[in-house]
Backbone of each chain as ProteinMPNN parsed JSONL, in Angstrom:
{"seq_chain_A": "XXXXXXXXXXXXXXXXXXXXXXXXXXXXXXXXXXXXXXXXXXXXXXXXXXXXXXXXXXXXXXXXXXXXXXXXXXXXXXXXXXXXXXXXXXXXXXXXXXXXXXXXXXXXXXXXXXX", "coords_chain_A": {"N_chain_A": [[-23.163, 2.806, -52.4], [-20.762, 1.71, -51.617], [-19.226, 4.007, -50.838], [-20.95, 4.953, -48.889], [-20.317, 2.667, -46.901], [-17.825, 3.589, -46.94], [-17.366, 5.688, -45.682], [-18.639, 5.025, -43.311], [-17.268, 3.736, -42.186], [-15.025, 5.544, -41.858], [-16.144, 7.229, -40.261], [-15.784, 5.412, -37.656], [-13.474, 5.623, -37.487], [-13.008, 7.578, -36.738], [-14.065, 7.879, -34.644], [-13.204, 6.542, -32.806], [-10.682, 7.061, -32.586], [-11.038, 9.681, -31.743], [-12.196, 9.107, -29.312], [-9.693, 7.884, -27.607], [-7.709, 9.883, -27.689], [-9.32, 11.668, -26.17], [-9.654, 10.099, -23.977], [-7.195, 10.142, -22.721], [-6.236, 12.761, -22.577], [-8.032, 13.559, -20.499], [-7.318, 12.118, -18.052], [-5.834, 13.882, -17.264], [-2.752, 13.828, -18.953], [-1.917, 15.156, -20.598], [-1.486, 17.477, -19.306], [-0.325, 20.088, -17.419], [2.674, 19.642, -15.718], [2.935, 18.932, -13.115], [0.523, 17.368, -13.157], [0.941, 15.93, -14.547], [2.79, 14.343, -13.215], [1.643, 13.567, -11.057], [-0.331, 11.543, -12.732], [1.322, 9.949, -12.691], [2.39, 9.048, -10.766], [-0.66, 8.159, -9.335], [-0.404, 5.728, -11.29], [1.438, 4.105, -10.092], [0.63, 3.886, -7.843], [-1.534, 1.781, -8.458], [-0.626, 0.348, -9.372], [0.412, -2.188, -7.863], [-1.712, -3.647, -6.509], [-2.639, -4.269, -8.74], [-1.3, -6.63, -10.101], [-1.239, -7.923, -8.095], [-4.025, -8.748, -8.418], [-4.315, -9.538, -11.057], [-1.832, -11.906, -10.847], [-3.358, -13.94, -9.101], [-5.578, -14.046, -10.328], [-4.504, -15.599, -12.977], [-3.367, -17.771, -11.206], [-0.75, -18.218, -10.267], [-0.634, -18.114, -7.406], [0.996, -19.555, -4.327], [-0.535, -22.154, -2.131], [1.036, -22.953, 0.227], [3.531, -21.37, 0.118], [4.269, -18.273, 0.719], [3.842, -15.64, -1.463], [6.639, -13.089, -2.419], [6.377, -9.443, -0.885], [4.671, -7.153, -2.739], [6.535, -4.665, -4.904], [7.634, -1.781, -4.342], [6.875, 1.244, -5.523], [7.889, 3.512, -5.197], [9.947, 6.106, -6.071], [12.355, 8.27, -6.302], [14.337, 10.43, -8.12], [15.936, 12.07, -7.962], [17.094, 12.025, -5.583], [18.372, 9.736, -5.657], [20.26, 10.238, -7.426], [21.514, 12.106, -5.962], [22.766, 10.518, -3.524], [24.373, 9.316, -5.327], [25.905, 10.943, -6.273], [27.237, 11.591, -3.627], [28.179, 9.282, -2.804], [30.226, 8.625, -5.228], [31.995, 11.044, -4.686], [33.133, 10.88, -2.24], [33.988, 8.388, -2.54], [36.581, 9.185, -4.2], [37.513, 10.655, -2.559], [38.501, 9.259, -0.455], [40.392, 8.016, -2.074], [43.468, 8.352, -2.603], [44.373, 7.612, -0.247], [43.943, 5.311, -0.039], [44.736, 3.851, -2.25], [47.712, 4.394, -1.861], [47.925, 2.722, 0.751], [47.202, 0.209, -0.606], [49.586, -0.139, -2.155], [51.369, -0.568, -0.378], [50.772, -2.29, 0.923], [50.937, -4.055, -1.429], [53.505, -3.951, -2.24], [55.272, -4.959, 0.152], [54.153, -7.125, -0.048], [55.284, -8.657, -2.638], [57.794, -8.249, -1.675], [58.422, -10.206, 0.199], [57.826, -11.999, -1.17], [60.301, -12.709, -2.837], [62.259, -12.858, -0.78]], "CA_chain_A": [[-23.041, 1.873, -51.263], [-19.28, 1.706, -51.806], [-18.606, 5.532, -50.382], [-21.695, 4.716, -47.977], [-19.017, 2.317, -46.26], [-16.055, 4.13, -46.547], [-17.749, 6.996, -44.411], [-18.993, 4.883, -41.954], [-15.689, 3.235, -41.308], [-14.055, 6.336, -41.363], [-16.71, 8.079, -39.093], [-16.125, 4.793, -36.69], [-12.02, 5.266, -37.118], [-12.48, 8.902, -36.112], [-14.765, 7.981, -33.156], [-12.157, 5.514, -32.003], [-9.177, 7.793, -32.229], [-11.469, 10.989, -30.769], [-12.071, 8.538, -27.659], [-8.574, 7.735, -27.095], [-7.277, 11.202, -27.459], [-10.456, 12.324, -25.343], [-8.949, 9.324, -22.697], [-5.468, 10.24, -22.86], [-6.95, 14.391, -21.848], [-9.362, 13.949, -19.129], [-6.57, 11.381, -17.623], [-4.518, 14.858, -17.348], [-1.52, 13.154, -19.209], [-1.583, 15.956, -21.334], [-1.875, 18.714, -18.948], [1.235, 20.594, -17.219], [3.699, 18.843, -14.903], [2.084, 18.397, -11.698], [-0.551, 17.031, -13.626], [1.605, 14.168, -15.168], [3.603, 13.59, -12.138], [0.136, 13.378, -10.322], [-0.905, 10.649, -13.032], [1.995, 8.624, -12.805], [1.946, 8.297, -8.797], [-1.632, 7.054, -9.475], [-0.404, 4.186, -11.495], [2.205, 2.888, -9.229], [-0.077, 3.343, -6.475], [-2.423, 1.188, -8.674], [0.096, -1.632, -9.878], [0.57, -3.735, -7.034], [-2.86, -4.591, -6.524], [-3.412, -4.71, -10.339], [-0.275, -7.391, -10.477], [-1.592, -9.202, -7.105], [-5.311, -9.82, -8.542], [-3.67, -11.158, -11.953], [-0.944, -13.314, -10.2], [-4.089, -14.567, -8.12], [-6.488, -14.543, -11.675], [-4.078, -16.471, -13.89], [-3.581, -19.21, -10.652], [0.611, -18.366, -9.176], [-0.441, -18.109, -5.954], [0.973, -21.391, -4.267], [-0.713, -21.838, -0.838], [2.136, -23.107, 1.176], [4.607, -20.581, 0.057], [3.528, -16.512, 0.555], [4.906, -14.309, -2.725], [7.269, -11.89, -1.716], [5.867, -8.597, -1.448], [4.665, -6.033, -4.38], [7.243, -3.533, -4.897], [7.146, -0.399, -3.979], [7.531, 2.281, -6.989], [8.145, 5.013, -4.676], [11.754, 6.214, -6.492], [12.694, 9.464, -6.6], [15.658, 10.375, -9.188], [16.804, 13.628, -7.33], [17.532, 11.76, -4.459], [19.322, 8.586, -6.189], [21.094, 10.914, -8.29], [22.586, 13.036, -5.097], [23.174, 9.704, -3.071], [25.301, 8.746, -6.171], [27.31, 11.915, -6.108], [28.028, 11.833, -2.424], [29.205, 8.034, -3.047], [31.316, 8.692, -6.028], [32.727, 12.221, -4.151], [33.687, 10.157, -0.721], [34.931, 7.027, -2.694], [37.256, 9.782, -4.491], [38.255, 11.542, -1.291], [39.478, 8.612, 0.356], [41.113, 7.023, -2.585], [44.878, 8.652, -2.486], [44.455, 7.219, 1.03], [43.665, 3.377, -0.002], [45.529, 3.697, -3.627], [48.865, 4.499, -0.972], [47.943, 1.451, 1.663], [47.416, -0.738, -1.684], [50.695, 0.052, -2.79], [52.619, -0.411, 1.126], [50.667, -3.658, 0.74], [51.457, -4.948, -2.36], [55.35, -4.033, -1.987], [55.771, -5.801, 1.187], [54.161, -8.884, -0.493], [56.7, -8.869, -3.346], [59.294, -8.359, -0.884], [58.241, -11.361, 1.126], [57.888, -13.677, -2.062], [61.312, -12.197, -3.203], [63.066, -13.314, 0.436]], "C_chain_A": [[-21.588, 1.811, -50.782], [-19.027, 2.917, -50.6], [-19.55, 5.527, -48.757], [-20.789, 4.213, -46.78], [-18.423, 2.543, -45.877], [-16.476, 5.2, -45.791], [-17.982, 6.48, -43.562], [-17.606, 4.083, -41.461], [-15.01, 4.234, -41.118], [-14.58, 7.697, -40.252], [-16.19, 6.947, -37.364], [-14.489, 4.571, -35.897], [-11.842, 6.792, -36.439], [-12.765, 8.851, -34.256], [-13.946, 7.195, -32.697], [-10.881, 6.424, -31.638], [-9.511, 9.537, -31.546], [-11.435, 10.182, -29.289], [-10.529, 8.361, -26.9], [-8.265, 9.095, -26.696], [-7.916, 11.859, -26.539], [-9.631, 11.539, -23.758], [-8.217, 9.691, -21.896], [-6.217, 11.865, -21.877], [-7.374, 14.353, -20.774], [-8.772, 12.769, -18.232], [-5.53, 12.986, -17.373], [-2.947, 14.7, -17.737], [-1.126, 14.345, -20.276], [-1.294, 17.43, -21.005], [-0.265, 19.087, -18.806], [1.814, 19.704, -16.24], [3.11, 18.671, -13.883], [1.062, 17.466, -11.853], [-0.175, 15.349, -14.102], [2.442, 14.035, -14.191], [2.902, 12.979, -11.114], [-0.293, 11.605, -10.994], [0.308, 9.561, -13.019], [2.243, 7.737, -11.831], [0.645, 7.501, -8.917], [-1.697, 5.906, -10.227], [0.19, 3.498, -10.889], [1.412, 2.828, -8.237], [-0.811, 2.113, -7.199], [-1.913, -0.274, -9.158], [0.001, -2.615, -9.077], [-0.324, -4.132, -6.747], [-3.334, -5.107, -7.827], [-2.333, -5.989, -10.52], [-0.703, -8.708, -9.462], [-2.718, -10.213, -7.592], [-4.462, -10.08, -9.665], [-2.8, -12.274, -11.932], [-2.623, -14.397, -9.36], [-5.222, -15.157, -9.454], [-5.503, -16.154, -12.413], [-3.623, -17.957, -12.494], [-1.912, -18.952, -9.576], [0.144, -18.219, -8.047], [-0.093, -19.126, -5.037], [0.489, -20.812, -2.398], [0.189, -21.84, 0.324], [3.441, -21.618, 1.103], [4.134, -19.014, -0.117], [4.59, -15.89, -0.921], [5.722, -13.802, -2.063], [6.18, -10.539, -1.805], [5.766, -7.845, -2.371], [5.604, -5.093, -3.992], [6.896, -2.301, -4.576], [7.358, 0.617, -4.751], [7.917, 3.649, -6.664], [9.845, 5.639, -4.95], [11.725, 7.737, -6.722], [14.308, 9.847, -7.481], [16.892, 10.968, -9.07], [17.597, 12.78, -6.247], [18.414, 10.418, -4.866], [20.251, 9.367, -6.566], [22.435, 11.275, -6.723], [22.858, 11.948, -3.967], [24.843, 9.393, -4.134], [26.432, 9.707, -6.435], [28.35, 11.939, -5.101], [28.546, 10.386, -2.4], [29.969, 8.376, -3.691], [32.632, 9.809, -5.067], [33.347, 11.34, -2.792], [34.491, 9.564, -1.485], [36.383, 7.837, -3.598], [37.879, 10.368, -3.37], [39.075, 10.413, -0.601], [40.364, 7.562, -0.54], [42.485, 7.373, -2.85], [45.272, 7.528, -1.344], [44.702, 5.688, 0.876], [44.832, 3.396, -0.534], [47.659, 3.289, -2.383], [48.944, 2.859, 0.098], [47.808, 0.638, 0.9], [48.819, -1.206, -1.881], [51.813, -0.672, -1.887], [51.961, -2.12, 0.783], [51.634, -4.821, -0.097], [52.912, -4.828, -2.395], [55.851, -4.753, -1.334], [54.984, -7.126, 0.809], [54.988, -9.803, -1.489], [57.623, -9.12, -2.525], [59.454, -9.821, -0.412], [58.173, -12.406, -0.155], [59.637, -13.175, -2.662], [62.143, -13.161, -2.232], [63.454, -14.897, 0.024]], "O_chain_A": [[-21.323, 1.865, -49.581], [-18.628, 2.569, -49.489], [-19.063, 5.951, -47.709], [-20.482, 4.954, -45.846], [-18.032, 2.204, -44.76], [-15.557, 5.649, -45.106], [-17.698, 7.113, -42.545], [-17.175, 4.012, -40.31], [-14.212, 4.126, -40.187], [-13.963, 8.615, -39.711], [-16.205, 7.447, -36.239], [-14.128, 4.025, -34.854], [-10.86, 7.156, -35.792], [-12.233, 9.318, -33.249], [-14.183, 7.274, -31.492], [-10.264, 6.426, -30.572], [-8.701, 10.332, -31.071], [-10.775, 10.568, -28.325], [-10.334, 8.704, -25.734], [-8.489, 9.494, -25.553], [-7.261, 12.711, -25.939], [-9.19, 12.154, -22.787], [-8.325, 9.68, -20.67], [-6.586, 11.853, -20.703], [-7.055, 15.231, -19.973], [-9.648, 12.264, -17.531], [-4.313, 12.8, -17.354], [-2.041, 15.238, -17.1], [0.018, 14.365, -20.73], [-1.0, 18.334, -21.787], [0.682, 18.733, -19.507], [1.028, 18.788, -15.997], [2.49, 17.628, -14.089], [0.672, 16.786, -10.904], [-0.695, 14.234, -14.041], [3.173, 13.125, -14.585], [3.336, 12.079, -10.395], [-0.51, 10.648, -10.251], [0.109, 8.393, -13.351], [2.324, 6.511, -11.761], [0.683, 6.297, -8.662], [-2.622, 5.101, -10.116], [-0.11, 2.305, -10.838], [1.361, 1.765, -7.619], [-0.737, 1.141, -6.447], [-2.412, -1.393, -9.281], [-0.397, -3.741, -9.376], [-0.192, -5.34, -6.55], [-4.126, -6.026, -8.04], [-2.75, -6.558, -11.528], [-0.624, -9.913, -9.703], [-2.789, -11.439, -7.509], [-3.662, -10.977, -9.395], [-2.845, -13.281, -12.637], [-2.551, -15.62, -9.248], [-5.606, -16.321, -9.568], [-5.808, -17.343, -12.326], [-3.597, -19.107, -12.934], [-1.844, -19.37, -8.421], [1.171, -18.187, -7.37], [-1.087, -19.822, -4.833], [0.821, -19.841, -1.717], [0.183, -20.995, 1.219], [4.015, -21.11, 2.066], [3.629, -18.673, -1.186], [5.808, -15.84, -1.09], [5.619, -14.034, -0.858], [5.273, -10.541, -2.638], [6.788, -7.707, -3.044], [5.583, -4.662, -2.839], [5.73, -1.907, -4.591], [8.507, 0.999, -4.527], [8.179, 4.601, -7.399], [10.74, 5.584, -4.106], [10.864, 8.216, -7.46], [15.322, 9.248, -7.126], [18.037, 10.82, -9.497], [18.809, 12.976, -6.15], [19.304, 10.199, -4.044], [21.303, 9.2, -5.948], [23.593, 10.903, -6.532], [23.378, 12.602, -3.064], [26.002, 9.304, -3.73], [27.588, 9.406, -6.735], [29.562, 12.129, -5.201], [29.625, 10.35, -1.808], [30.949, 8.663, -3.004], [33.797, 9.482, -4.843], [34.556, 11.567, -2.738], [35.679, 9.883, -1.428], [37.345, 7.075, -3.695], [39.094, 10.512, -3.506], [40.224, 10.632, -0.217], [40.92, 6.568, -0.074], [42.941, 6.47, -3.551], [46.213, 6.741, -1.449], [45.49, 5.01, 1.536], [45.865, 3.13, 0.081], [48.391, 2.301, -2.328], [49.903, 2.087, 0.093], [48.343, -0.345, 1.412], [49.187, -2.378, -1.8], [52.833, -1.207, -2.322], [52.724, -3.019, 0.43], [52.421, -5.732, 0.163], [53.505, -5.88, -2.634], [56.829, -5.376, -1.748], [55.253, -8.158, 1.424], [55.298, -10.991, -1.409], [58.282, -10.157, -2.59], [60.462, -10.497, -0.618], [58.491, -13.584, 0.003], [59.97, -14.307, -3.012], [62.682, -14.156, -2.716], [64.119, -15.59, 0.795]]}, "seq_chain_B": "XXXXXXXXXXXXXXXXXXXXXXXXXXXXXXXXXXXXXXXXXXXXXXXXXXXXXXXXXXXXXXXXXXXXXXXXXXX", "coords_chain_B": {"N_chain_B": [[11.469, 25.456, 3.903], [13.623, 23.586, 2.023], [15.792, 25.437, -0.51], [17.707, 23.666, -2.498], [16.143, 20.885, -1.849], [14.125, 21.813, -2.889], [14.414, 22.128, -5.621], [15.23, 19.611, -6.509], [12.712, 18.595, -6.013], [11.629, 19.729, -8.154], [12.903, 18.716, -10.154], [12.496, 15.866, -9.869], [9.682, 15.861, -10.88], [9.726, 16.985, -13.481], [10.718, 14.422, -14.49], [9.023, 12.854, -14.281], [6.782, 13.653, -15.476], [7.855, 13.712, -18.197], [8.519, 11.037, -18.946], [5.414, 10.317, -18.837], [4.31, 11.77, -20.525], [6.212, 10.939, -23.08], [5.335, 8.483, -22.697], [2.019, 8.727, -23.394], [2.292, 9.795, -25.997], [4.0, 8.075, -27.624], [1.659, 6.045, -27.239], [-0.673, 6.961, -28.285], [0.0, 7.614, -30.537], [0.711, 4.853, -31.421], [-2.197, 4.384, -31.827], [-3.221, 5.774, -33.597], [-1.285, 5.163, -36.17], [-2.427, 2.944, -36.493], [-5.032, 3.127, -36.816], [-5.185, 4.825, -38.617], [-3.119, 5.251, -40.42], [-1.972, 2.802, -41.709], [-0.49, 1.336, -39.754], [1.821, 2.262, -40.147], [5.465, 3.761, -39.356], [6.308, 6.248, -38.806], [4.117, 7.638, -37.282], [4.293, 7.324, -34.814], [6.866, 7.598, -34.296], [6.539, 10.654, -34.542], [4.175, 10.834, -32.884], [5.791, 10.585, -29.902], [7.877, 11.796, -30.058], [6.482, 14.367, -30.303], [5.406, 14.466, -27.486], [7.8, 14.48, -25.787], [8.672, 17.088, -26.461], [6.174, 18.449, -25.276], [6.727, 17.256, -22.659], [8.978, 18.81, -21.799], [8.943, 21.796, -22.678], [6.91, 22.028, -20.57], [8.844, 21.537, -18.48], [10.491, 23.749, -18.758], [8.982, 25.957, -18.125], [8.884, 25.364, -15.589], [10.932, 25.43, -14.193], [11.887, 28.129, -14.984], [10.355, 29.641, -13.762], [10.604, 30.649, -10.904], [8.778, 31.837, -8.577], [6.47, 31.003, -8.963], [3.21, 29.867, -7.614], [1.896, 26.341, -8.297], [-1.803, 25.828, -8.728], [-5.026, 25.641, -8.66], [-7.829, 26.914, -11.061], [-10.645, 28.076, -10.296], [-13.54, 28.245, -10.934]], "CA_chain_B": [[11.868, 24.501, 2.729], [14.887, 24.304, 1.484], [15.914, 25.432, -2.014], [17.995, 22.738, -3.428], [15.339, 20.324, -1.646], [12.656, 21.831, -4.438], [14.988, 22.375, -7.182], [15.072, 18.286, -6.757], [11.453, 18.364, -6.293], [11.148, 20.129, -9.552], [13.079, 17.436, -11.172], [11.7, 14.877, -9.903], [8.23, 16.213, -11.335], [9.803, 17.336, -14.977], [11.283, 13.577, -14.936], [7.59, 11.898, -14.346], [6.014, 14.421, -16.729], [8.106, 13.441, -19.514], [7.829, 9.448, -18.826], [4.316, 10.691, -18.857], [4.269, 12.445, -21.619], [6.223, 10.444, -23.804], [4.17, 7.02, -23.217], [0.783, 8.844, -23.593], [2.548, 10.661, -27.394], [3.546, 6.399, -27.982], [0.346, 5.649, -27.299], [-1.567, 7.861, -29.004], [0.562, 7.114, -32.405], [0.241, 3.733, -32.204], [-3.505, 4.123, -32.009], [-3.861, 6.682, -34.971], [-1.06, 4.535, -36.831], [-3.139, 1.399, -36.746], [-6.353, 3.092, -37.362], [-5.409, 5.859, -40.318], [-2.147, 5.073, -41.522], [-1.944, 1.627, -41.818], [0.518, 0.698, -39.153], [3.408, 2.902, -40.819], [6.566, 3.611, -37.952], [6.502, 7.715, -38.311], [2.953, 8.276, -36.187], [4.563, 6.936, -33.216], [7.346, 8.778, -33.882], [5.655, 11.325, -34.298], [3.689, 11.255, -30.711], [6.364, 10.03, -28.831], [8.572, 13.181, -30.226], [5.711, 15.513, -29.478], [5.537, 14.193, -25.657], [8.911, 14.872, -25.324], [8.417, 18.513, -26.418], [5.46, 19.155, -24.131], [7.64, 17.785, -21.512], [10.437, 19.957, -22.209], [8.366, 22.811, -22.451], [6.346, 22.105, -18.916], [9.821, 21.88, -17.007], [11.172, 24.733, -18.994], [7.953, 26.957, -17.479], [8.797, 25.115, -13.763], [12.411, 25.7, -13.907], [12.02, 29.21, -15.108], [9.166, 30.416, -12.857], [10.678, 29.734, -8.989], [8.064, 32.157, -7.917], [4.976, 30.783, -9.346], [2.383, 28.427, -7.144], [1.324, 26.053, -8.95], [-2.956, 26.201, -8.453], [-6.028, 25.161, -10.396], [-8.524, 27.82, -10.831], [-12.122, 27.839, -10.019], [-14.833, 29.202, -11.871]], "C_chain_B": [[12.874, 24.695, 1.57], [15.304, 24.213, -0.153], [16.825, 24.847, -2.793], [17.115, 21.318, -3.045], [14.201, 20.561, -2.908], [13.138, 21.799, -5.386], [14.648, 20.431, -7.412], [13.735, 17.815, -6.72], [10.905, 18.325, -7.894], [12.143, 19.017, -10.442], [12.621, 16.22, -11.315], [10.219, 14.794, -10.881], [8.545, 16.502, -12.913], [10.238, 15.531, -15.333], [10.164, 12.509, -15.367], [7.103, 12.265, -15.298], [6.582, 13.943, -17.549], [8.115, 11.915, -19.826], [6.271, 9.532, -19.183], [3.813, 10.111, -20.191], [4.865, 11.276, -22.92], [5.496, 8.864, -23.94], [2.765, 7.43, -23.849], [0.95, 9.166, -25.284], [2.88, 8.808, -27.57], [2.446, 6.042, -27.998], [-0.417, 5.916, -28.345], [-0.845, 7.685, -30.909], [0.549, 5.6, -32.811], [-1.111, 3.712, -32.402], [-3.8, 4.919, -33.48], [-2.482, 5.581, -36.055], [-1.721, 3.255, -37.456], [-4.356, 1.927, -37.399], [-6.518, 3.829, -38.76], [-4.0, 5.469, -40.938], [-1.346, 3.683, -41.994], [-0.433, 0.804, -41.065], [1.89, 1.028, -39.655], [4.203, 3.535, -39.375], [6.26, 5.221, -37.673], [5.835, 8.137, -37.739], [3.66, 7.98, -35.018], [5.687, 7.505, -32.949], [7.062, 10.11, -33.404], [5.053, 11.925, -32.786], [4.597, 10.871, -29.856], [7.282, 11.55, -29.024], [7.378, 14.227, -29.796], [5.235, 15.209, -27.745], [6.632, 14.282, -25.62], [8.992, 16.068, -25.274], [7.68, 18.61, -25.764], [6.426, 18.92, -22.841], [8.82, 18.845, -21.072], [10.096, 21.345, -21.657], [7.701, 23.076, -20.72], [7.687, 22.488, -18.155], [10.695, 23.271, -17.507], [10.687, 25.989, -18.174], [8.353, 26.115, -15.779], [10.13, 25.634, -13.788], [12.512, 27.362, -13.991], [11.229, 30.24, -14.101], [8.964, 29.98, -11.522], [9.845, 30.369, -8.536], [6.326, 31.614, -7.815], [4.157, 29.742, -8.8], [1.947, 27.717, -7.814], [-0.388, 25.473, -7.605], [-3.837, 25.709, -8.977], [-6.87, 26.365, -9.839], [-9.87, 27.612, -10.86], [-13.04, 28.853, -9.917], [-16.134, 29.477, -10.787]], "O_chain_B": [[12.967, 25.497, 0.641], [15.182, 23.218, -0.867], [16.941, 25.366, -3.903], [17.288, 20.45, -3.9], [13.634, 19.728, -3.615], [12.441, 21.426, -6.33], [13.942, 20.021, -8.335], [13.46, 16.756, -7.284], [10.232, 17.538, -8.559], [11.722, 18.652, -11.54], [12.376, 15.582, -12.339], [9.827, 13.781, -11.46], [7.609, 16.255, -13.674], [10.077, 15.25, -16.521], [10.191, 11.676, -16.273], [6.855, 11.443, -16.18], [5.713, 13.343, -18.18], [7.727, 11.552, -20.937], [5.906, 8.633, -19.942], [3.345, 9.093, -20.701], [4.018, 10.785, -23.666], [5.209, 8.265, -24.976], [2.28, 6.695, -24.709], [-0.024, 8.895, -25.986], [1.833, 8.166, -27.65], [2.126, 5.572, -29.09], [-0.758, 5.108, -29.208], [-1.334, 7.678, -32.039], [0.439, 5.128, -33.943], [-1.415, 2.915, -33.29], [-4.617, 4.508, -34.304], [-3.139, 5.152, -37.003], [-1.567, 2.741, -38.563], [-4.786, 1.37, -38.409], [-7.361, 3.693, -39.646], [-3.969, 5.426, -42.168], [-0.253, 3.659, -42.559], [0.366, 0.024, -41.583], [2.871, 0.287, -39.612], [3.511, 3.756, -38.382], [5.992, 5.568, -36.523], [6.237, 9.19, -37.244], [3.377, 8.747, -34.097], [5.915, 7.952, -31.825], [7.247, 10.595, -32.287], [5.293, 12.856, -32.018], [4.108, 10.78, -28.73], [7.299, 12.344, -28.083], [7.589, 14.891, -28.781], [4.702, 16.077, -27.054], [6.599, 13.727, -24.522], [9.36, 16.527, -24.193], [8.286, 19.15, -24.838], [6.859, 19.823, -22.125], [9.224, 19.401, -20.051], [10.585, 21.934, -20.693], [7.95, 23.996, -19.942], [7.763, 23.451, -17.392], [11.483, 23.805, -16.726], [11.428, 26.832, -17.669], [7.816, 26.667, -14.819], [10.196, 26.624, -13.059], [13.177, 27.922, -13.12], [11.545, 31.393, -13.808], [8.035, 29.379, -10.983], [9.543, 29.719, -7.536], [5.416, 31.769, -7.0], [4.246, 28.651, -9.363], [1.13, 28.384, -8.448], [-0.361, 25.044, -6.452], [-3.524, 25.16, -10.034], [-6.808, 26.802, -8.69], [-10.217, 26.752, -11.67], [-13.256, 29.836, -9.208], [-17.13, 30.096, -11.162]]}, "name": "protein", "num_of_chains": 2, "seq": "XXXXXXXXXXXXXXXXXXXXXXXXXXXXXXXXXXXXXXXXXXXXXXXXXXXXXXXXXXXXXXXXXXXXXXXXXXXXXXXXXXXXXXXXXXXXXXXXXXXXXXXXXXXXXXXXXXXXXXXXXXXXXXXXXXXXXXXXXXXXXXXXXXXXXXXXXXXXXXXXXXXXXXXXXXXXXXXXXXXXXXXXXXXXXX"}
C-alpha cells in the first residue's frame, strides 16, 4: 500500500511537471529567437488589460477621478541604447566649449567679489 | 533596409529571447524544485542558467547567419 502511494504521487508529480514543461513548449518560449521575442510582445500586449480588469476586480477604480493610462511596454533597447550614445557623444562635443564659458564665468565672479 | 537598422533589430530580438528564456528556465526550476527536490536553491539555478545558454546560443545563430530568413516550414 505504502509503494502503492509513493507511485501514485510520483506518477501525479511527473504529470504536473510534464504539463508545465509541455506549457512552457507549445507557448514557443523554448523555441528560437523570433519565437521568444514573438512571446514576449504577446504579454505586454496582454498586460494592460490584464492590470485594468484587476485594478477594476479588486475595486481601485474611483469614479470621479479616471486612472492614468496603462503603459505602454513598447521599448526597444537598440534604440535607447543609440539615443544614449548620441547624448553622451554631443554632451562631450560641446563640453570644452561650456567647461571654457564656466571658467570666463566663474573668474569674472571672483573678480567682482574681490573689487 | 538598412544594415545597422537590423543589426539593432537583431538585438533587440536576442535581448527579448533571453528575458524569455531566462524567466521560462526560473520557472520551470521552481516548479521541478518544489515538486522533486524539495524546494532546494540549485533547480532554479539550474533553469535559469540553462535559459541563458539557449539564449546565447539563438543570438549566436542570428548574429552569425546575416543571410538566413528566418521561416517556419510546412509539411
Amino acid at each position: 500500500a505504502g509503494s502503492a502511494s509513493g507511485s501514485r504521487r510520483f506518477l501525479l508529480k511527473g504529470s504536473l511537471a510534464g504539463a508545465a514543461v509541455y506549457m512552457v513548449y507549445e507557448q514557443g518560449l523554448l523555441g528560437s529567437g523570433v519565437q521568444g521575442a514573438e512571446a514576449l510582445k504577446k504579454a505586454q500586449e496582454a498586460l494592460p488589460p490584464a492590470i485594468q480588469e484587476w485594478t477594476s476586480y479588486i475595486g481601485w477604480e474611483v469614479r470621479n477621478v479616471q486612472l492614468p493610462p496603462t503603459p505602454k511596454f513598447d521599448f526597444s533597447p537598440s534604440n535607447s541604447w543609440n539615443k544614449g550614445v548620441q547624448t553622451v557623444m554631443s554632451a562631450l562635443s560641446v563640453a570644452p566649449t561650456r567647461a571654457c564659458e564656466y571658467t570666463a564665468e566663474g573668474w569674472k565672479y571672483v573678480k567682482d567679489l574681490v573689487k | 533596409m538598412a544594415s545597422e537598422g537590423e543589426l539593432g533589430r537583431k538585438w533587440d530580438r536576442c535581448l527579448a529571447d533571453a528575458a524569455v528564456k531566462l524567466g521560462a528556465g526560473f520557472g520551470l526550476g521552481i516548479v521541478f524544485s518544489v515538486i522533486f527536490f524539495k524546494r532546494k536553491t540549485w533547480p532554479i539555478a539550474f533553469g535559469s542558467g540553462m535559459g541563458i545558454g539557449m539564449a546565447y546560443s539563438n543570438c549566436q545563430h542570428d548574429f552569425q547567419s546575416p543571410y538566413l530568413l528566418h521561416g517556419k516550414f510546412i509539411k
